[in-house]
C-alpha positions in Angstrom: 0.0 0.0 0.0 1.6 3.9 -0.9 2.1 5.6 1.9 0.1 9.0 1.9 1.9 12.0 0.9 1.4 15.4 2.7 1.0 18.8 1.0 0.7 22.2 3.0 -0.2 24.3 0.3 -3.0 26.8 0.7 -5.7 25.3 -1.6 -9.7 25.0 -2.9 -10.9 21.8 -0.7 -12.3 18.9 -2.9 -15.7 17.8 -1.9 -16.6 14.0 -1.5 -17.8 11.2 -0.8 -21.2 10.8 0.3 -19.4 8.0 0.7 -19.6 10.3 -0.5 -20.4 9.8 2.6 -23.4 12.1 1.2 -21.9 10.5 4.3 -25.8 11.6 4.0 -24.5 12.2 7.4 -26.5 14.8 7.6 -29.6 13.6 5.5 -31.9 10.9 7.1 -32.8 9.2 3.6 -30.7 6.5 2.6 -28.8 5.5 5.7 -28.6 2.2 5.4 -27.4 1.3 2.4 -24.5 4.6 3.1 -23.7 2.5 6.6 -22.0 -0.4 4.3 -19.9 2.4 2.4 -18.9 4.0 5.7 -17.9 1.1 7.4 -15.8 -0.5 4.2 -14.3 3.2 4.0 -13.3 2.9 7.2 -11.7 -0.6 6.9 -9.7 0.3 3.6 -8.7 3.9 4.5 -8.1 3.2 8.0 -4.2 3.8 7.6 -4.6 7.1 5.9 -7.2 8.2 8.4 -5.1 6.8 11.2 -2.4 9.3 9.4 -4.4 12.3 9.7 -4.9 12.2 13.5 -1.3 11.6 14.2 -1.0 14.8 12.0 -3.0 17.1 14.1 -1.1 19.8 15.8 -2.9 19.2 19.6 -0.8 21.0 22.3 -2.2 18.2 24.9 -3.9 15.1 24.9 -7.3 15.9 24.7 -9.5 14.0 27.0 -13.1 15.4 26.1 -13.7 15.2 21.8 -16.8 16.0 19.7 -17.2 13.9 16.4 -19.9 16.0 14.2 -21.3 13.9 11.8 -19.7 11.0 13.1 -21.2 7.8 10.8 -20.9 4.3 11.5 -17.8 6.1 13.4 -14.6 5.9 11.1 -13.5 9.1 12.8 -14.9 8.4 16.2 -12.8 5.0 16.8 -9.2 6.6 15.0 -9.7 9.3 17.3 -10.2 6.9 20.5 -7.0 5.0 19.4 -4.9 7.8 19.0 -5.8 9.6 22.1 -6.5 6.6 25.1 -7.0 9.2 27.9 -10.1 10.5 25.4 -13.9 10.1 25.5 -15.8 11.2 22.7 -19.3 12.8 21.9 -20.6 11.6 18.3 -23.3 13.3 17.1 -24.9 12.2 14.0 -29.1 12.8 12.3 -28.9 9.0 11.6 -29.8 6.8 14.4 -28.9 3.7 12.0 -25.2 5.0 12.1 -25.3 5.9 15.8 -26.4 2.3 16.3 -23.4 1.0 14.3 -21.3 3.1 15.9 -22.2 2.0 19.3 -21.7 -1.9 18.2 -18.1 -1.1 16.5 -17.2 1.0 19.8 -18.6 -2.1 22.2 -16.6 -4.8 20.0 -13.7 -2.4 20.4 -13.9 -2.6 24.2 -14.5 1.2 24.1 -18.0 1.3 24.6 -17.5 3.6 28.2 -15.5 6.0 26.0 -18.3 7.0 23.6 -21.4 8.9 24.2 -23.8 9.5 20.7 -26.2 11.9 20.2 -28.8 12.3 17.6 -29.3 16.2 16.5 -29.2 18.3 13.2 -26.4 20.2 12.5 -28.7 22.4 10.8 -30.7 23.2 14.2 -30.2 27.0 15.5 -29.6 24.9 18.3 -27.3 22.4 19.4 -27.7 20.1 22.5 -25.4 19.9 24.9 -22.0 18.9 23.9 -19.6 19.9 26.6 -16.5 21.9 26.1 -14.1 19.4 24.1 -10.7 20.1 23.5 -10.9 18.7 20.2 -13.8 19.0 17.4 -13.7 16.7 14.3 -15.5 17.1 11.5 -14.9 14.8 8.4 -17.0 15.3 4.9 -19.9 17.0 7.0 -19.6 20.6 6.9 -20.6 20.7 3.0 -23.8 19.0 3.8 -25.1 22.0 6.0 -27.7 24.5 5.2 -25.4 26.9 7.1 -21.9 26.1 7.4 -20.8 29.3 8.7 -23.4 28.7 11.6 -21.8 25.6 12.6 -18.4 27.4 12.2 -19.4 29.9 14.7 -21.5 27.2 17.4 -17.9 25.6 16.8 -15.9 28.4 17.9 -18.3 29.2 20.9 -18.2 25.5 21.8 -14.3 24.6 22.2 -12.3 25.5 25.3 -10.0 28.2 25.1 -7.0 27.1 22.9 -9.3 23.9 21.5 -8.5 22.3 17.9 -11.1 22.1 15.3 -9.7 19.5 12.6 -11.9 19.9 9.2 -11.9 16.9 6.7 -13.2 17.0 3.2 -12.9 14.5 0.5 -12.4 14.2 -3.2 -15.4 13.0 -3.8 -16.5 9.1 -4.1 -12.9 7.1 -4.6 -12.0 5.8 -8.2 -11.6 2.4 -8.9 -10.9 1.5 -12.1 -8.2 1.9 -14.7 -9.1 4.1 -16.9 -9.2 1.6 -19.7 -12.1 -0.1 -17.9 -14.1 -1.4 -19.0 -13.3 -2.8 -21.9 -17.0 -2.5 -23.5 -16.7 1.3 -22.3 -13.1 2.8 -21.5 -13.3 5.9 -19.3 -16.6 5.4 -17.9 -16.0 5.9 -14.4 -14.6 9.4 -15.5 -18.1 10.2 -16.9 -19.6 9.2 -14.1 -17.8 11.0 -11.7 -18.1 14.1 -14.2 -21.9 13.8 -14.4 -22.0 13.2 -10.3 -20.0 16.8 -10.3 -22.7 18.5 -11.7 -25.5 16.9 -9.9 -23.9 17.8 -6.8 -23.1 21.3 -8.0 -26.9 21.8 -7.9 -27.9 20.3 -4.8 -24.7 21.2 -2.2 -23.3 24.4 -2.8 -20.8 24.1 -0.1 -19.0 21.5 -2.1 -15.7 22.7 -2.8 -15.7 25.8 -0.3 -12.0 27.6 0.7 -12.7 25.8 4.4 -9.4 27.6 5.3 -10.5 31.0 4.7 -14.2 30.2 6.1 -12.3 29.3 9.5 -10.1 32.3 9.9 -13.4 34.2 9.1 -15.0 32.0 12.1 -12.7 33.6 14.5 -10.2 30.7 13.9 -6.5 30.7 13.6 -5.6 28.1 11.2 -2.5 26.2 11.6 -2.3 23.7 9.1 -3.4 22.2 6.3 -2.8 18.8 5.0 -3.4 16.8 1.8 -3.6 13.4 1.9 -3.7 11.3 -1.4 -4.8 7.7 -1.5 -3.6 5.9 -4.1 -4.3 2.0 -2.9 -3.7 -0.9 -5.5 -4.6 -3.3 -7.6 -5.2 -5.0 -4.4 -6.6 -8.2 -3.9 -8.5 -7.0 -1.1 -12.2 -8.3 -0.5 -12.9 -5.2 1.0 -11.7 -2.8 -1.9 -14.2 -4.8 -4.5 -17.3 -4.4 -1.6 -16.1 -0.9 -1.3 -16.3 -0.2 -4.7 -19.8 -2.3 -5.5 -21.1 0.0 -3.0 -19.7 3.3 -4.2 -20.9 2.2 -7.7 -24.2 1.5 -6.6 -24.6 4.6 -5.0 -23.3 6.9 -8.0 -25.5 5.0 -10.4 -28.5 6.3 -8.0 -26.9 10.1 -9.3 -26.2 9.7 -12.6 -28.0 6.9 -14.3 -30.2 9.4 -16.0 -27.5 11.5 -17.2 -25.5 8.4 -18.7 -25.5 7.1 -22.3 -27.5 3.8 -23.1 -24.3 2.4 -23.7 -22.9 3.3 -20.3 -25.2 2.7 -18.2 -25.2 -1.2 -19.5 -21.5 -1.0 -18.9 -22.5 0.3 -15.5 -25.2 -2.3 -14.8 -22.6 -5.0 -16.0 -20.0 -4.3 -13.4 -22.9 -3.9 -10.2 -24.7 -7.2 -11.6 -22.9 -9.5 -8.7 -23.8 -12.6 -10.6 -22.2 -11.5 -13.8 -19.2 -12.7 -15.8 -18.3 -8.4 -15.4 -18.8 -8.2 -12.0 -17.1 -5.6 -10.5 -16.1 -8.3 -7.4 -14.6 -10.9 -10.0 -12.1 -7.7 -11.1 -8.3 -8.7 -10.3 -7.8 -4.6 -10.9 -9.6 -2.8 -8.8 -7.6 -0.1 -6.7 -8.6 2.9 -4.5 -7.5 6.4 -5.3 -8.7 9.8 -3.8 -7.7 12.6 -1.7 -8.6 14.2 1.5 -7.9 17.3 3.1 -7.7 18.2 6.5 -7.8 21.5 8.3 -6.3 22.2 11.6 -8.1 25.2 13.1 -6.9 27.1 17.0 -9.8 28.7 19.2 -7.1 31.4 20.7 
């Protein structure tokens, strides 16, 4: 596996993922279905997430951590691991992914370290979330109504001198070469091109400067990192799950913007019983980036 490779160039963040995780972390339709992505992302990318917390500049160990749009907790469990004297707050809209999360935290032996909450990020409102040291929030804050809302409850929320690390994705990982497949070369590039635009109507927060909305927040940014994941061919179960599911979920995007042709292509690689499955693919990699914001309340 390629190790990821840090960048600290000021930059345009890349949107994801529901995993994109259109994590619909923030969207109650479709959770269940997005739970399998979440988890399989967090099996496949758990080195490069693992990465990112060892990056983040914390002064302290923090011991109290708020995970906003947590998911089946990907984020929730790297953070418990890197920081043992830690308990974290995840708050998600989906109590299917709080439920996950509570079973993945309880196998870990870390069930007394994790308290979830169900809320809306979009609510004037919060609940009660304490005063964390540490705030993560990964491929969430381009789902909200009002970003710069949660920004500022953000900044109101952290102790003095607390870190608020910002994640955003590429969008849904590739998978393919891009000779595949062979009855259609390319066509995961038109799919992602035609998910582009049907996110650019429906979340325009995709793509934001998160680094200049921070500073704006009241925030002193610190850092910002670029990680690239470029994973394969593997032979990896999990990569050909994680990319069924992926594909799955973009064809619900984009099947109406596709050629005949490609969407049989398409249909050809998610048809599990097929000679074109994409499980029976001996190809298959993984290959996105992430970027994550480190952000200081002063």
């Amino acid at each position: 596996m390629n190790q990821p490779s840090p960048h600290t160039t000021q930059h345009t963040a890349h949107r994801l993922h529901e995993q994109e995780h259109e994590h619909e972390h923030t969207h109650e339709h479709g959770h269940d279905d997005l739970s399998e992505i979440l988890d399989l992302d967090a099996e496949v990318l758990a080195e490069h997430i693992a990465s990112i917390t060892a990056w983040l500049p914390v002064r302290t160990g923090p011991t109290r951590i708020v995970d906003l749009g947590c998911g089946t907790g990907a984020g929730t469990l790297a953070l418990l691991a890197r920081f043992p004297e830690a308990e974290v707050t995840a708050v998600d809209v989906s109590e299917t992914h709080l439920h996950r999360l509570r079973e993945k935290a309880a196998a870990a032996g870390a069930a007394d370290r994790v308290r979830t909450v169900r809320a809306d990020l979009d609510a004037t409102a919060w609940p009660g979330l304490g005063t964390p040291e540490l705030v993560w929030a990964s491929a969430s804050l381009h789902h909200m109504a009002d970003p710069d809302h949660a920004l500022r409850q953000v900044h109101d929320l952290l102790a003095p001198g607390g870190l608020f690390a910002v994640v955003e994705l590429a969008g849904f990982p590739r998978f393919l070469p891009g000779s595949a497949p062979q009855d259609a070369p390319g066509l995961e590039d038109r799919c992602h091109a035609a998910l582009d635009h049907h996110h650019a109507e429906r979340l325009p927060h995709r793509g934001a400067d998160w680094g200049t909305e921070l500073t704006k927040a009241g925030f002193r940014v610190e850092g910002e990192r670029t990680v690239t994941v470029d994973i394969g061919p593997s032979p990896s179960d999990a990569v050909g799950r994680y990319a069924l599911s992926s594909l799955r979920r973009i064809r619900g995007g984009v099947a109406s913007a596709l050629t005949a042709e490609d969407l049989t292509a398409l249909d050809r690689l998610l048809d599990t019983d097929g000679p074109h499955s994409v499980l029976r693919r001996t190809d298959l990699g993984v290959r996105t980036e992430r970027t994550v914001w480190a952000a200081r309340r002063d």
